[in-house]
C-alpha angles and dihedrals in degrees: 000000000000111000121207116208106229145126147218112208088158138016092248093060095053084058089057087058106048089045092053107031096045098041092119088072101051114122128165102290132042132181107190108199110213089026090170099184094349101252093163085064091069105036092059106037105166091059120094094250129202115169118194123187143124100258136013129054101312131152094247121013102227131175108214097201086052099062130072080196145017118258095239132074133260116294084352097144122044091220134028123192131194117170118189095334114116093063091064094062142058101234101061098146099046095044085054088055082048085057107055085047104064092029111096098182120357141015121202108196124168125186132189121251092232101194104061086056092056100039104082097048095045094046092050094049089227142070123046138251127228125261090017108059121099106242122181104248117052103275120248089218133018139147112252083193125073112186134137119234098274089059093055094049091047090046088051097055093036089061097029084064104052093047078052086234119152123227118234098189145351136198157145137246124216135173115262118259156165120306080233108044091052094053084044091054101041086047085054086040107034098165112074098217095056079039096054095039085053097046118004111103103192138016130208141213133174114197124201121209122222104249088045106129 
């Protein structure tokens, strides 16, 4: 799997991303799924935007742990993007079928590779890492999946494949680094798969419907 060096240090950031490096996709209609405060809308003005999420500043406020369907018809937007989202609800199986159903082309999904933000604390034995500690007060926001990059990518074609969608890529985030520390890394973890699950913090996939022309 191709890995992209690249960073979040905000959620806007993250918008800035998806609207460059997926501009190829774009159709007519989007529905971006954990809008927040709908970014995405700005940033591609000339696309027929509907943001959908629990907070922020979205088009319709929905819980997706509330509903049992999404308010919109089938096939009803050309893209459908959901970045770092299922992970946050119970319901992760039955929103992503949510998802291909009202998705006419193409579906953006993005999911955290939990795990490298868990290894250093772990390993350390002290310190904590965000959406799985234990505060005192109910958090406002915290991941209900815990899975490391190779999980995520073998949940996407699983269910890919039975929504006979095809995937269109693949890939991997990872921080940006030294020359030096990443040939030092991939010479201690040779093998791109250990390597990914270790230091990659997000993988991609972009899935194409049938009917898509």
């Amino acid at each position: 799997m191709l890995s992209e060096l690249v960073s979040f240090p905000t959620r806007a950031d993250r918008s800035a991303y998806i609207a460059k490096r997926f501009a190829t996709y774009w159709g007519k209609s989007l529905l971006d799924v954990g809008c927040d405060r709908a970014v995405l809308k700005t940033l591609l003005p000339t696309i027929a935007y509907t943001g959908i999420d629990i907070g922020g500043t979205p088009d319709l406020t929905i819980n997706l742990e509330k509903i049992e369907r999404l308010p919109f018809a089938d096939d009803a937007f050309d893209n459908v993007v959901c970045s770092d989202v299922l992970e946050h609800i119970d319901n992760l199986h039955h929103t992503f079928d949510e998802l291909v159903r009202v998705c006419r082309r193409h579906l953006i999904i993005s999911l955290p590779n939990n795990w490298a933000n868990a290894r250093q604390p772990i390993a350390r034995g002290c310190g904590t890492f965000s959406f799985y500690g234990l505060p005192a007060d109910p958090p406002s926001d915290r991941h209900k999946w815990f899975f490391n990059l190779s999980e995520a990518v073998h949940f996407l074609h699983a269910r890919a494949k039975r929504q006979s969608l095809k995937i269109s890529e693949c890939f991997a985030n990872e921080k940006p680094r030294a020359a030096i520390s990443r040939i030092a890394r991939h010479l201690l973890y040779p093998v791109q798969e250990r390597y990914l699950n270790r230091y990659a913090h997000t993988v991609w996939v972009v899935l194409e419907k049938s009917q898509c022309s």
